[in-house]
mmJSON file of the N, C-alpha and C atoms, coordinates in Angstrom:
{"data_MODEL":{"atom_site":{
"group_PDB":["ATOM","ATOM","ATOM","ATOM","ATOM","ATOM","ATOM","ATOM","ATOM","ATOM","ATOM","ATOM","ATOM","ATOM","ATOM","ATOM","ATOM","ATOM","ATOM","ATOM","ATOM","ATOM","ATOM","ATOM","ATOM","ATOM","ATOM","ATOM","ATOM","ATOM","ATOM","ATOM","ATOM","ATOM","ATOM","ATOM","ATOM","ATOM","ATOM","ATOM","ATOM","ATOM","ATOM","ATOM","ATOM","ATOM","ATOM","ATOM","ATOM","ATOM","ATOM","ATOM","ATOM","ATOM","ATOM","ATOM","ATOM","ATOM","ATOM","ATOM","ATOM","ATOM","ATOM","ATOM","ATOM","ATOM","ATOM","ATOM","ATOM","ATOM","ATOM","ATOM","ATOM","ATOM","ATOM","ATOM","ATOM","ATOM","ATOM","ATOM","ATOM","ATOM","ATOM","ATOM","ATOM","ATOM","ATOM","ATOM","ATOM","ATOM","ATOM","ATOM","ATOM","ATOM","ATOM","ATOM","ATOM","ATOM","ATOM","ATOM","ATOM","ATOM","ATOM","ATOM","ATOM","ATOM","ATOM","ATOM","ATOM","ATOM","ATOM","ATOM","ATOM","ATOM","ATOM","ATOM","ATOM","ATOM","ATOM","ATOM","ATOM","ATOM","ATOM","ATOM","ATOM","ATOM","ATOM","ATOM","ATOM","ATOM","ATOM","ATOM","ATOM","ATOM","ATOM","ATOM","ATOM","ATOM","ATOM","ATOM","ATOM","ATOM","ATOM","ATOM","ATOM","ATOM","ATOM","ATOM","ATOM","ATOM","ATOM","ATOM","ATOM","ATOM","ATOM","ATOM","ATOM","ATOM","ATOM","ATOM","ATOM","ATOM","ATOM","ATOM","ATOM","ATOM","ATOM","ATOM","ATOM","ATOM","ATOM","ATOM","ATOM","ATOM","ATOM","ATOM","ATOM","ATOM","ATOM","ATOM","ATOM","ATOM","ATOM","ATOM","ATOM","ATOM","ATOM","ATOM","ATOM","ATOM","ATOM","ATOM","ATOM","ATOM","ATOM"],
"id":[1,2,3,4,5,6,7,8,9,10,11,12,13,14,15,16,17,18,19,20,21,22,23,24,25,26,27,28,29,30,31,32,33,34,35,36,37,38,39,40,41,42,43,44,45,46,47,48,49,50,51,52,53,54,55,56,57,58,59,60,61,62,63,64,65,66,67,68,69,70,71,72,73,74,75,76,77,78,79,80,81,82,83,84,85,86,87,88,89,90,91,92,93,94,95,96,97,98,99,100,101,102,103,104,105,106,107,108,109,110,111,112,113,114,115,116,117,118,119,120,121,122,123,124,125,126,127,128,129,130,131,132,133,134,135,136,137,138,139,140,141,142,143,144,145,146,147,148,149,150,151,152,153,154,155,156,157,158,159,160,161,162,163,164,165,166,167,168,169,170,171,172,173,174,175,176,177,178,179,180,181,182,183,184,185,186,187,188,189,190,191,192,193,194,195],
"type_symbol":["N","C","C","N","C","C","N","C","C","N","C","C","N","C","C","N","C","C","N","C","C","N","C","C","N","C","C","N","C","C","N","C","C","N","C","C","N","C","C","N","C","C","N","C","C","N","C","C","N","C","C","N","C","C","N","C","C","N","C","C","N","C","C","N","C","C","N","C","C","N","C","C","N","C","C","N","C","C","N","C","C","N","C","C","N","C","C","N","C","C","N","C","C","N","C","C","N","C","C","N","C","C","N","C","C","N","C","C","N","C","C","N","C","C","N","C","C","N","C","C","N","C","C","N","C","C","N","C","C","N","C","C","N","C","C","N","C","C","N","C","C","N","C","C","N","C","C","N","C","C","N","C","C","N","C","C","N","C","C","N","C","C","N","C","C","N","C","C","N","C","C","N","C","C","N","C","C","N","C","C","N","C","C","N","C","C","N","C","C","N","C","C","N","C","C"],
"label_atom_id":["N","CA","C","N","CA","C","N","CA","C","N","CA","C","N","CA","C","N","CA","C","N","CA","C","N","CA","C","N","CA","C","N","CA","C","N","CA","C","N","CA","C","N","CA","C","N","CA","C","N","CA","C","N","CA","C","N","CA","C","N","CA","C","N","CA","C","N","CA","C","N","CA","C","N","CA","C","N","CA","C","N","CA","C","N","CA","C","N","CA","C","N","CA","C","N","CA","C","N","CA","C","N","CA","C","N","CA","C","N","CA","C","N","CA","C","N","CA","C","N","CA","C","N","CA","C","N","CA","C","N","CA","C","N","CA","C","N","CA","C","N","CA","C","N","CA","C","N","CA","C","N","CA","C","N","CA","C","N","CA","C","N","CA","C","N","CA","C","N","CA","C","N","CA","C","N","CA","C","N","CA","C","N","CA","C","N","CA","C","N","CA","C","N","CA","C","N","CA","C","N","CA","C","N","CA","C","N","CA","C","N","CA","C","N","CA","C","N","CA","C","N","CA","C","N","CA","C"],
"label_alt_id":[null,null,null,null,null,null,null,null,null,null,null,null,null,null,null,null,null,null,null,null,null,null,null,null,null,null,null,null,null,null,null,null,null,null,null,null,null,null,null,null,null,null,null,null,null,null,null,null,null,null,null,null,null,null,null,null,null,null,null,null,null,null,null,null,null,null,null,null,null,null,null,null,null,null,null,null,null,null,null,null,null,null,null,null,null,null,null,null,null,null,null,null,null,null,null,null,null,null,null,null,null,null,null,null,null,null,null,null,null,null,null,null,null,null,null,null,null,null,null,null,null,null,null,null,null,null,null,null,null,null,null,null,null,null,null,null,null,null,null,null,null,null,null,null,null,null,null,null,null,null,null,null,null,null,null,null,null,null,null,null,null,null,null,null,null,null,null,null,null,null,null,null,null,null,null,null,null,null,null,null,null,null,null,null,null,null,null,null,null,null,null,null,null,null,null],
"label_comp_id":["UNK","UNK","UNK","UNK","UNK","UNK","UNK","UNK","UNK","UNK","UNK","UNK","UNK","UNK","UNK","UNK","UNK","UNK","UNK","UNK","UNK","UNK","UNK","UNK","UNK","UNK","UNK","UNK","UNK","UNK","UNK","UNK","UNK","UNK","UNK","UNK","UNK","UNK","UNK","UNK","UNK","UNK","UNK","UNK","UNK","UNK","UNK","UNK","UNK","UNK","UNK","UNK","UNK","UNK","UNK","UNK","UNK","UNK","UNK","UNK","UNK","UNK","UNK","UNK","UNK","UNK","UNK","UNK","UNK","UNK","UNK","UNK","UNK","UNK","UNK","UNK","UNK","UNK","UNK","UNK","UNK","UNK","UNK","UNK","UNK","UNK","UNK","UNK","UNK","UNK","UNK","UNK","UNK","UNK","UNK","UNK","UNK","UNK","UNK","UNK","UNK","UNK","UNK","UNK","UNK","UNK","UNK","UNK","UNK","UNK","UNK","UNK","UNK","UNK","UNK","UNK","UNK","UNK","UNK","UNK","UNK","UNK","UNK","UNK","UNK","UNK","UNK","UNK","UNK","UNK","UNK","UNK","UNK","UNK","UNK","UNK","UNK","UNK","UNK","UNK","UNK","UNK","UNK","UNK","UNK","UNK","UNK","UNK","UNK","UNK","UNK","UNK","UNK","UNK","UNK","UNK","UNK","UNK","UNK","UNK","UNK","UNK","UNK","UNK","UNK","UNK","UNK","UNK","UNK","UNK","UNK","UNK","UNK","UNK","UNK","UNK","UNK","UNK","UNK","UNK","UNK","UNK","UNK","UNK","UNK","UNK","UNK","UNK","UNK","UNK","UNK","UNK","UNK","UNK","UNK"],
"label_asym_id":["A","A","A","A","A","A","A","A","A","A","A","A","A","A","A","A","A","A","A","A","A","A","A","A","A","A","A","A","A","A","A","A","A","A","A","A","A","A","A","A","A","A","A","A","A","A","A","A","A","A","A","A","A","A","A","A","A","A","A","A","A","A","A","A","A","A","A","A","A","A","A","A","A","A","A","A","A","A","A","A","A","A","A","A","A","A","A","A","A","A","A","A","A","A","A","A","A","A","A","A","A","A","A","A","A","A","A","A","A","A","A","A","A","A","A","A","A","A","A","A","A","A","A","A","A","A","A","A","A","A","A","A","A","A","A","A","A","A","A","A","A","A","A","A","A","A","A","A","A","A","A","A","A","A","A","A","A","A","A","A","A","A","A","A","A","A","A","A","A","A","A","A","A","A","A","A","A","A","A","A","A","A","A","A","A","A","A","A","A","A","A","A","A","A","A"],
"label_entity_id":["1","1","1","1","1","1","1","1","1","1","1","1","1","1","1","1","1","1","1","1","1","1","1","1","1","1","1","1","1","1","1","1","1","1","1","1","1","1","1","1","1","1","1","1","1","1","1","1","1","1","1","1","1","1","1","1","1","1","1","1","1","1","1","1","1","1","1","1","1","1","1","1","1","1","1","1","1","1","1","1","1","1","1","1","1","1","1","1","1","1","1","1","1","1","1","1","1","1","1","1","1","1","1","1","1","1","1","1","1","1","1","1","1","1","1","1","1","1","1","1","1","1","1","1","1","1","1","1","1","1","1","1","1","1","1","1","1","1","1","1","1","1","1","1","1","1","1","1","1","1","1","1","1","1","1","1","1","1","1","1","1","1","1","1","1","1","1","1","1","1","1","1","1","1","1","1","1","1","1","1","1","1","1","1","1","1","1","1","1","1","1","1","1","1","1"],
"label_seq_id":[1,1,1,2,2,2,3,3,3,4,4,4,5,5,5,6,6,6,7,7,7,8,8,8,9,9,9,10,10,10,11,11,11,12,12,12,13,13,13,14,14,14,15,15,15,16,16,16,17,17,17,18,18,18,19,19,19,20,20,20,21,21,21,22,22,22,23,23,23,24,24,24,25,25,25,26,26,26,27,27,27,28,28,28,29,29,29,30,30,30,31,31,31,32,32,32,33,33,33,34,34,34,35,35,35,36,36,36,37,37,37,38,38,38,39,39,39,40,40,40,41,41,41,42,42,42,43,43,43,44,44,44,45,45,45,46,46,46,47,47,47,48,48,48,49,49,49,50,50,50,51,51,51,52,52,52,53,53,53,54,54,54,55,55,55,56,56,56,57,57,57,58,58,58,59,59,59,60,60,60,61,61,61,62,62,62,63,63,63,64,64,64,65,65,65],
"pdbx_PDB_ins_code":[null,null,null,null,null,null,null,null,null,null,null,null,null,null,null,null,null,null,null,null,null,null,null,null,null,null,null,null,null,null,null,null,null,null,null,null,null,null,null,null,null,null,null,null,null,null,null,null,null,null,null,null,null,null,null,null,null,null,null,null,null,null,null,null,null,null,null,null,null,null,null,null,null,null,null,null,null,null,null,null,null,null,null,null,null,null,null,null,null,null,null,null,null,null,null,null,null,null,null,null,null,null,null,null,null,null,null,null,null,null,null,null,null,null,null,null,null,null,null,null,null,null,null,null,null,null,null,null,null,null,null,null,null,null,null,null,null,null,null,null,null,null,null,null,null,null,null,null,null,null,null,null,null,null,null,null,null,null,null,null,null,null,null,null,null,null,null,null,null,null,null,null,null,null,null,null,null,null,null,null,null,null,null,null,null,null,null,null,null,null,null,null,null,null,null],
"Cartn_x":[0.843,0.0,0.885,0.853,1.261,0.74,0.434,0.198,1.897,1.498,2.131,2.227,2.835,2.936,3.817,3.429,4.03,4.799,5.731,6.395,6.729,6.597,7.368,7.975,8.84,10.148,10.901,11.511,11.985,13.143,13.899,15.584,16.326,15.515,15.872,15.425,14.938,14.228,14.981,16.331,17.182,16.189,15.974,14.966,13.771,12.816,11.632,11.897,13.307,13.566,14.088,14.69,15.317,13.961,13.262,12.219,10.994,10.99,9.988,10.869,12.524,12.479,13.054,12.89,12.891,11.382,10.391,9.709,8.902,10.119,9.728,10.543,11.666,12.116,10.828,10.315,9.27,8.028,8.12,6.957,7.139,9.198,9.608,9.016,9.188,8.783,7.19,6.574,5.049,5.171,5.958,5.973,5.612,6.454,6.073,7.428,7.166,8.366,8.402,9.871,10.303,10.817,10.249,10.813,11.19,12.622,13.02,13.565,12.614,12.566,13.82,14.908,16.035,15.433,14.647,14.546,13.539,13.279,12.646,11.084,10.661,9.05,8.329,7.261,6.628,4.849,4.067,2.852,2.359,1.133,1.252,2.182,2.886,3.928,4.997,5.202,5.881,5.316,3.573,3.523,3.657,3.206,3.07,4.861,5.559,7.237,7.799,6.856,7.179,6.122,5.289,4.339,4.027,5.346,5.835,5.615,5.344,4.809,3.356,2.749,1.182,1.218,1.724,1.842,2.427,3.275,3.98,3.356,2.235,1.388,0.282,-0.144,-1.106,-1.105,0.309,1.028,0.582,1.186,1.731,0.037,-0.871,-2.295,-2.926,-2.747,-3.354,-2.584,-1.186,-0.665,-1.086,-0.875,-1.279,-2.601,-3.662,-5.052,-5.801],
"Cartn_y":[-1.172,0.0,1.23,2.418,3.79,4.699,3.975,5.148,5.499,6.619,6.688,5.939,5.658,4.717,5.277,5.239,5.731,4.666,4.113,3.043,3.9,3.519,3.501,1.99,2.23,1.319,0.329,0.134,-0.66,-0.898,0.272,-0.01,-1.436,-2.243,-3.08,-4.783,-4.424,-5.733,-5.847,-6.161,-5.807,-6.862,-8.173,-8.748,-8.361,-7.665,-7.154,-5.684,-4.811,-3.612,-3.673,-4.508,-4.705,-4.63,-6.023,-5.974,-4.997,-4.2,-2.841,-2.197,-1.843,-0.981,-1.348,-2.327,-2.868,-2.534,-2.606,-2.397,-0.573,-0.074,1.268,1.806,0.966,1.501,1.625,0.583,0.658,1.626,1.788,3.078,4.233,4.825,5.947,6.99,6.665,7.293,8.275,7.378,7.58,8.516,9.07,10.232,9.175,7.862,7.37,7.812,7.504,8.084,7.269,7.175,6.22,6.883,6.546,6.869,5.662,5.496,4.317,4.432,4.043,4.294,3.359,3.626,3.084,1.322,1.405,0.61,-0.533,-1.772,-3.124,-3.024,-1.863,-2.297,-1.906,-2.934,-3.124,-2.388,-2.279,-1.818,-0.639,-0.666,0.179,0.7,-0.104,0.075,1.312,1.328,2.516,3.537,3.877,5.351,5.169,4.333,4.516,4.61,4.294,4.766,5.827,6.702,7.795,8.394,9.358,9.926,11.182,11.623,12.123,11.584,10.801,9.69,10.022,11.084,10.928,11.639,13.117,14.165,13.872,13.084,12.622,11.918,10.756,10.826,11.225,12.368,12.655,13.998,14.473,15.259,15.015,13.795,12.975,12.411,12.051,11.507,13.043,14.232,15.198,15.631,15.486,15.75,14.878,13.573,12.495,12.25,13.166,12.318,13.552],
"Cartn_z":[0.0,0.0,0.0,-0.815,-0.808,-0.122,1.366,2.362,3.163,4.169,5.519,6.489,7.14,8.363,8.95,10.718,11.97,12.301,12.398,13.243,14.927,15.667,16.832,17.469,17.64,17.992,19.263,19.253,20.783,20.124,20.8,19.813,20.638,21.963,23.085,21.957,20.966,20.455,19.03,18.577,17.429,16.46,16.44,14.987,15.202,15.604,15.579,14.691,15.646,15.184,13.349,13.16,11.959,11.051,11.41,11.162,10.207,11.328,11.165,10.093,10.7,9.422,7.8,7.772,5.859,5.742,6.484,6.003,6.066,7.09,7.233,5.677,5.223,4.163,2.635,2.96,1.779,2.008,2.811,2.965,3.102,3.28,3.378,2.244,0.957,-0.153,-0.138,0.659,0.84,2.308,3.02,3.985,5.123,5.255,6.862,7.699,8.932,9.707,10.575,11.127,12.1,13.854,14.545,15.861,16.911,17.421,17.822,19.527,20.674,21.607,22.382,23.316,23.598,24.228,24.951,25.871,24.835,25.651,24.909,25.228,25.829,25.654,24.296,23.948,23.021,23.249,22.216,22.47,23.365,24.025,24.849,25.923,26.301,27.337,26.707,25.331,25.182,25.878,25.359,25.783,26.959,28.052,29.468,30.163,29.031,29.716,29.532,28.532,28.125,27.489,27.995,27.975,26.83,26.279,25.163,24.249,23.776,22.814,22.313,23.151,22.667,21.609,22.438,21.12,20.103,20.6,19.165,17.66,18.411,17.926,17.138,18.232,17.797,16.819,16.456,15.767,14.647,14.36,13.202,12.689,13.311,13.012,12.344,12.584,12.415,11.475,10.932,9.98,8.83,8.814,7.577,7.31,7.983,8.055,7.306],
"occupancy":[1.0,1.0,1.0,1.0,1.0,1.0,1.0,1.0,1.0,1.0,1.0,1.0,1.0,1.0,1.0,1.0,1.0,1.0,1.0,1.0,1.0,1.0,1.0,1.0,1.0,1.0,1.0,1.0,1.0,1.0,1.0,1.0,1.0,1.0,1.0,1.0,1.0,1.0,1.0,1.0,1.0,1.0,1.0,1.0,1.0,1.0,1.0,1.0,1.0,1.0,1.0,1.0,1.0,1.0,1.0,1.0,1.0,1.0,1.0,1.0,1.0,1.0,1.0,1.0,1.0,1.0,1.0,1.0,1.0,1.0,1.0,1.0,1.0,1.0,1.0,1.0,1.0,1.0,1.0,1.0,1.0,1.0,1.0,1.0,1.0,1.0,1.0,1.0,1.0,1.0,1.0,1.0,1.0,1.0,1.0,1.0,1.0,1.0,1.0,1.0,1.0,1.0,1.0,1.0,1.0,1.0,1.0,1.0,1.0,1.0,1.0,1.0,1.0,1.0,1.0,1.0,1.0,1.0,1.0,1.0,1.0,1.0,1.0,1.0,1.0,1.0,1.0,1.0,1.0,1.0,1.0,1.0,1.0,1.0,1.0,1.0,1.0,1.0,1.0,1.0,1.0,1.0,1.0,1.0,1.0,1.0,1.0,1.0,1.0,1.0,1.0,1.0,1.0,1.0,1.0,1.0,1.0,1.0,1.0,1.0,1.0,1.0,1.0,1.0,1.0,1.0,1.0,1.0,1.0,1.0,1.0,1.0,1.0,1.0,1.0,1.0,1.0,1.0,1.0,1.0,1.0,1.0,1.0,1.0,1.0,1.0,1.0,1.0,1.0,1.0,1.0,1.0,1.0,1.0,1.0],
"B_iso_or_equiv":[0.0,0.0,0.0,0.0,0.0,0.0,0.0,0.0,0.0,0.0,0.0,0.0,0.0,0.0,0.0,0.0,0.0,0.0,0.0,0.0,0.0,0.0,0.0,0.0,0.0,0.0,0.0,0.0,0.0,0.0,0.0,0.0,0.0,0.0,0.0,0.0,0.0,0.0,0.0,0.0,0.0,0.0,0.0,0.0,0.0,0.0,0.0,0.0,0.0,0.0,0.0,0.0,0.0,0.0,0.0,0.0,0.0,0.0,0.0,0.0,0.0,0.0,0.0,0.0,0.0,0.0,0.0,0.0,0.0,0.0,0.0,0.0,0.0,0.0,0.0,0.0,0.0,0.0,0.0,0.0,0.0,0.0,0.0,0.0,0.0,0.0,0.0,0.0,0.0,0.0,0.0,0.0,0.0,0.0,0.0,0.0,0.0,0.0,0.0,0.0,0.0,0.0,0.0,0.0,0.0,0.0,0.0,0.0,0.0,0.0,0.0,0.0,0.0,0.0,0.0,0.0,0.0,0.0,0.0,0.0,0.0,0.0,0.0,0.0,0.0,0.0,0.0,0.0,0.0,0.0,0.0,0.0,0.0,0.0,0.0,0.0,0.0,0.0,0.0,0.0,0.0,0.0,0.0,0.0,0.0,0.0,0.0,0.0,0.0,0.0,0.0,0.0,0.0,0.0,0.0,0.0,0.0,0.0,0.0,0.0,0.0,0.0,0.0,0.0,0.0,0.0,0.0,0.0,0.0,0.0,0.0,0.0,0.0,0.0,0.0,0.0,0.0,0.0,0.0,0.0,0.0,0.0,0.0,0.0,0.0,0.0,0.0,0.0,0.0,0.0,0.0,0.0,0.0,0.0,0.0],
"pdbx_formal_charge":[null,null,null,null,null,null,null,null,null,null,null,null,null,null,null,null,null,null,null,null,null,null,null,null,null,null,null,null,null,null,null,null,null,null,null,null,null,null,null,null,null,null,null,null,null,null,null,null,null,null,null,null,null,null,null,null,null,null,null,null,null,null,null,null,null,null,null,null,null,null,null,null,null,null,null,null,null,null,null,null,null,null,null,null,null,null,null,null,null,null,null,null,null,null,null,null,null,null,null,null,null,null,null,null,null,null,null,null,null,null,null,null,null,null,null,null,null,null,null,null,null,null,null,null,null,null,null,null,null,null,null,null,null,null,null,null,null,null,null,null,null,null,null,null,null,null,null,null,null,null,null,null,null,null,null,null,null,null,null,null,null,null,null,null,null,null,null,null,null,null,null,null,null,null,null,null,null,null,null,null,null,null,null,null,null,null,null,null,null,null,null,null,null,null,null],
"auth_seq_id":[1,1,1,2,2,2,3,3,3,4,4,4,5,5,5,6,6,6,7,7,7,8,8,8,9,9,9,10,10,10,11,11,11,12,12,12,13,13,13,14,14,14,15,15,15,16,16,16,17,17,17,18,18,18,19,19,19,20,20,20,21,21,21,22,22,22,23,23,23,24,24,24,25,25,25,26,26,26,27,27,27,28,28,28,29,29,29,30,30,30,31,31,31,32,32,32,33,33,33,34,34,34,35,35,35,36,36,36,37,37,37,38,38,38,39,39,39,40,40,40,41,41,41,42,42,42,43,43,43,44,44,44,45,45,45,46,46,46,47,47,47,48,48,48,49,49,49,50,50,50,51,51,51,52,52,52,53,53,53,54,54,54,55,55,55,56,56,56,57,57,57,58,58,58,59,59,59,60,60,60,61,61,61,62,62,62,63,63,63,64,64,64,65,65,65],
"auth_comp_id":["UNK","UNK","UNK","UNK","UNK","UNK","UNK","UNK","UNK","UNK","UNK","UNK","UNK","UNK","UNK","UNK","UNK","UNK","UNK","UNK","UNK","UNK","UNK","UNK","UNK","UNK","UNK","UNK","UNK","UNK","UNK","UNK","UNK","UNK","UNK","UNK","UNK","UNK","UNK","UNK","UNK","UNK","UNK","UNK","UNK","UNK","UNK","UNK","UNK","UNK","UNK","UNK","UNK","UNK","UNK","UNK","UNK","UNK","UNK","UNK","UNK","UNK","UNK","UNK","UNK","UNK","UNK","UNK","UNK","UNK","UNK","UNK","UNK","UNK","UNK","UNK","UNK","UNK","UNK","UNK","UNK","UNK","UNK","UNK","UNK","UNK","UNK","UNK","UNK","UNK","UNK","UNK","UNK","UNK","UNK","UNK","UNK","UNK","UNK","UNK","UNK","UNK","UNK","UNK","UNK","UNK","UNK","UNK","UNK","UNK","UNK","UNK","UNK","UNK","UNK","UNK","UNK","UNK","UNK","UNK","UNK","UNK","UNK","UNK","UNK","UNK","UNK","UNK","UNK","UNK","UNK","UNK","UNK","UNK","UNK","UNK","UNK","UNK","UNK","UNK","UNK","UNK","UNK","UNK","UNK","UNK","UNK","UNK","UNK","UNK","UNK","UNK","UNK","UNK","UNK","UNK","UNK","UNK","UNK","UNK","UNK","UNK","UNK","UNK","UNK","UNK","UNK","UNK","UNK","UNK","UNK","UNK","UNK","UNK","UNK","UNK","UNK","UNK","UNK","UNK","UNK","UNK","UNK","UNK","UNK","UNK","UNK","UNK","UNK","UNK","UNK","UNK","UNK","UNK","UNK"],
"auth_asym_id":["A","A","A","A","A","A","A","A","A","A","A","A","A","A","A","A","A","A","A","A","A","A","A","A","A","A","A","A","A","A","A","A","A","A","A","A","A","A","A","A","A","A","A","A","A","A","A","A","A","A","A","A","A","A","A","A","A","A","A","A","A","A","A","A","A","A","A","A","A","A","A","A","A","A","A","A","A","A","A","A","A","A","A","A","A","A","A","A","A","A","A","A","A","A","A","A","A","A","A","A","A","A","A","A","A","A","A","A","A","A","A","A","A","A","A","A","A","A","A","A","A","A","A","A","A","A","A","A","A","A","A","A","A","A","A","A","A","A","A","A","A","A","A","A","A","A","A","A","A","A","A","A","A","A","A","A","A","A","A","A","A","A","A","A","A","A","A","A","A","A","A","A","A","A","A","A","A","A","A","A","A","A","A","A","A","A","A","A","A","A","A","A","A","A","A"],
"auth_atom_id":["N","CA","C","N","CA","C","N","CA","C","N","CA","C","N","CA","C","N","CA","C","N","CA","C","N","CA","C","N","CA","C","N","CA","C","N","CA","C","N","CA","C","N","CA","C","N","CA","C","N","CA","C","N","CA","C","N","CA","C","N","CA","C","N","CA","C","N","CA","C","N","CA","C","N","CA","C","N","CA","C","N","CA","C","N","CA","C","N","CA","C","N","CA","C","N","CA","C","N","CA","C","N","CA","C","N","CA","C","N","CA","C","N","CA","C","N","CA","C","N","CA","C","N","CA","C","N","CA","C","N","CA","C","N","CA","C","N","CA","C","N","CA","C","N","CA","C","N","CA","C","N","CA","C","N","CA","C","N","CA","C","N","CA","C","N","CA","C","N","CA","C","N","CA","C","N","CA","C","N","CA","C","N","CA","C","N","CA","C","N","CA","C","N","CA","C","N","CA","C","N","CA","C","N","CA","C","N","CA","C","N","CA","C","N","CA","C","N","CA","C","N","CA","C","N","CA","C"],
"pdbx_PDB_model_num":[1,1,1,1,1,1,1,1,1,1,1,1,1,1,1,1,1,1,1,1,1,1,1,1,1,1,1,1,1,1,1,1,1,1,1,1,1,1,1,1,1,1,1,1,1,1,1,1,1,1,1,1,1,1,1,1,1,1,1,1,1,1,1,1,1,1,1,1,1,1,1,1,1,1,1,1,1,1,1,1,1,1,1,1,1,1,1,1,1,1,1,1,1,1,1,1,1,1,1,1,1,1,1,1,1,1,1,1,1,1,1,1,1,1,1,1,1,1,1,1,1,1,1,1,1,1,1,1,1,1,1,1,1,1,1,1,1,1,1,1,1,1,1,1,1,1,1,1,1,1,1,1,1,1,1,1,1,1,1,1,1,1,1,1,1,1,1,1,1,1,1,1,1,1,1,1,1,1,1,1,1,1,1,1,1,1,1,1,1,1,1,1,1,1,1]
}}}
């Protein structure tokens, strides 16, 4: 698909992280963006380790939408 996509990351998870970004490479073209958080939590647990994450979000949802 030739949309955008938000990845957020777990720079703590290296084959998940690798992962995401071959495929963040195929969606770069299409304006997705990558943000790669130091530590290994996955899913919600990012935002709740870092609360900075919303806006970040919700930046990026109000920009592509």
């Amino acid at each position: 698909m030739k949309i955008p996509v938000l990845y957020l990351l777990s720079g703590g998870r290296p084959k998940v992280t690798k992962a995401m970004m071959d495929h963040y490479a195929l969606t770069r073209p299409y304006g997705s963006q990558v943000f790669i958080h130091s530590g290994s939590e996955h899913g919600f647990h990012l935002i709740a380790r870092d609360s900075g994450w919303e806006m970040l979000i919700v930046n990026w949802l109000n920009e592509h939408l």
